[in-house]
C-alpha positions as CSV (number, residue, x, y, z in Angstrom):
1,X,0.0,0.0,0.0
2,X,1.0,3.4,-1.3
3,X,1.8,6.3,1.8
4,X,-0.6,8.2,-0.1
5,X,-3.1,5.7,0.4
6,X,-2.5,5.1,3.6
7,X,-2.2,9.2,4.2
8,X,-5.8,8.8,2.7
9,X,-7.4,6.4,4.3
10,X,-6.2,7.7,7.9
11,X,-7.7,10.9,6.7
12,X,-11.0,8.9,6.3
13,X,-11.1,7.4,9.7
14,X,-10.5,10.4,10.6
15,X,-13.0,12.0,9.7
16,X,-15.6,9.3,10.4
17,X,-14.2,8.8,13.8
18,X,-15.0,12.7,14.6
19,X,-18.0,12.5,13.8
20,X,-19.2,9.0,15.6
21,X,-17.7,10.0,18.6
22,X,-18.4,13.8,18.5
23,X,-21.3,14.1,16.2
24,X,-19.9,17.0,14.8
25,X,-18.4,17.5,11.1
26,X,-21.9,15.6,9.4
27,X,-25.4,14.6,10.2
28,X,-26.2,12.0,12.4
29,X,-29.6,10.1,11.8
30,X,-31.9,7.4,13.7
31,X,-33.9,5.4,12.0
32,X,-37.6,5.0,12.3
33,X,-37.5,1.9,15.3
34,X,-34.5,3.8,17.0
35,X,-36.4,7.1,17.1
36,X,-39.4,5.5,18.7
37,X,-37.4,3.9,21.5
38,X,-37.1,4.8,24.8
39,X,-34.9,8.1,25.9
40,X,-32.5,5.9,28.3
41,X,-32.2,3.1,25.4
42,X,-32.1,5.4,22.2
43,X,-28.7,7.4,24.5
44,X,-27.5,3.9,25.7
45,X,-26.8,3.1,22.1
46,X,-25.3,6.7,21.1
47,X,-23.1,6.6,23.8
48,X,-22.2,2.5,22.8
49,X,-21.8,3.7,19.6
50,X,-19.5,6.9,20.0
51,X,-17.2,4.6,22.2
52,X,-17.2,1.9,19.7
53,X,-13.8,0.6,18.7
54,X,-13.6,-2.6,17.9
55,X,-13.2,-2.8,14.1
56,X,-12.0,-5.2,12.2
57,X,-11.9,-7.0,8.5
58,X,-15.3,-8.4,9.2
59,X,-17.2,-5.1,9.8
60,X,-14.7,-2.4,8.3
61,X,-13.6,-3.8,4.8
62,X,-12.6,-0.6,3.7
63,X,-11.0,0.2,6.9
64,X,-12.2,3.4,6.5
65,X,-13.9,3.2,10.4
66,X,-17.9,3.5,8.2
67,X,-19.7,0.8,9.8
68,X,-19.8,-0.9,12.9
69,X,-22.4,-3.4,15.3
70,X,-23.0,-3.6,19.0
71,X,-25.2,-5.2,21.4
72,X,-27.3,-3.3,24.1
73,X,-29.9,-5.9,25.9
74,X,-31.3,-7.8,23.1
75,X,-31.4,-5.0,20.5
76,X,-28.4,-5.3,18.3
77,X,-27.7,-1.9,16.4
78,X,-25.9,-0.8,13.3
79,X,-24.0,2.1,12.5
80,X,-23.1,3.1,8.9
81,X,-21.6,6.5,7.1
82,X,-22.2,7.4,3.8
83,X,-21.0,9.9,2.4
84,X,-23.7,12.1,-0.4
85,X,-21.9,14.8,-2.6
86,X,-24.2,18.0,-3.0
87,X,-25.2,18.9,-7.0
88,X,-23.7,21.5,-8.6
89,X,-22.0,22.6,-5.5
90,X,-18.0,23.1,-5.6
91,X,-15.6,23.9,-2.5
92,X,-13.0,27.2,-3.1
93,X,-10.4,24.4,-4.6
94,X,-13.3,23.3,-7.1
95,X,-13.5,20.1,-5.6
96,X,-17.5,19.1,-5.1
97,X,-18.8,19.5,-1.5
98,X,-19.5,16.2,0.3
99,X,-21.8,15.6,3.8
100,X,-20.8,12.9,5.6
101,X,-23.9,11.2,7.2
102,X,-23.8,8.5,9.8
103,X,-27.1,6.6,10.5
104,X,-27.8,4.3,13.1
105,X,-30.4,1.5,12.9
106,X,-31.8,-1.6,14.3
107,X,-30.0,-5.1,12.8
108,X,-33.4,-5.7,10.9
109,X,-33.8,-2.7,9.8
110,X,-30.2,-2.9,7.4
């Protein structure tokens, strides 16, 4: 592997990292089944999945740090980022405008 590529991809989890454990540099969104859960189980899993850490071949392929499953109870939750580039909009270095969005659902719900 290239340093570039590794430069890049270090960038990635970067980014995806700050904003799973921070919330901050995307959107974060609950699905429909998460939403309707309880206030003390709907934080239990944020706070699960802003600490989560245990990636690996099997749930980060990319190893870009965009997907991830843990356990609270018997709920098992998903976490996922995706990234969306806005139409027709460009950054100062021309370069198109991406949102990063990280959405976290019920197992069943993937």
């Amino acid at each position: 592997m290239s340093t570039a590529t590794i430069d890049r991809t270090a960038r990635i989890c970067a980014l995806n990292d700050n904003l799973r454990t921070t919330f901050g540099g995307g959107k974060v969104m609950l699905s429909a089944s998460v939403t309707e859960m309880g206030h003390e189980l709907k934080a239990a899993a944020l706070m699960e999945m802003r600490k989560f850490t245990a990636f690996d071949g099997g749930n980060d392929p990319h190893r870009g740090h965009d997907f991830g499953a843990f356990e609270i109870g018997h709920y098992r939750f998903l976490f996922k980022i995706d990234l969306y580039e806005e139409p027709d909009v460009k950054n100062a270095n021309g370069e198109p405008v991406v949102t990063r969005v990280l959405t976290i659902m019920l197992a069943e719900e993937y």
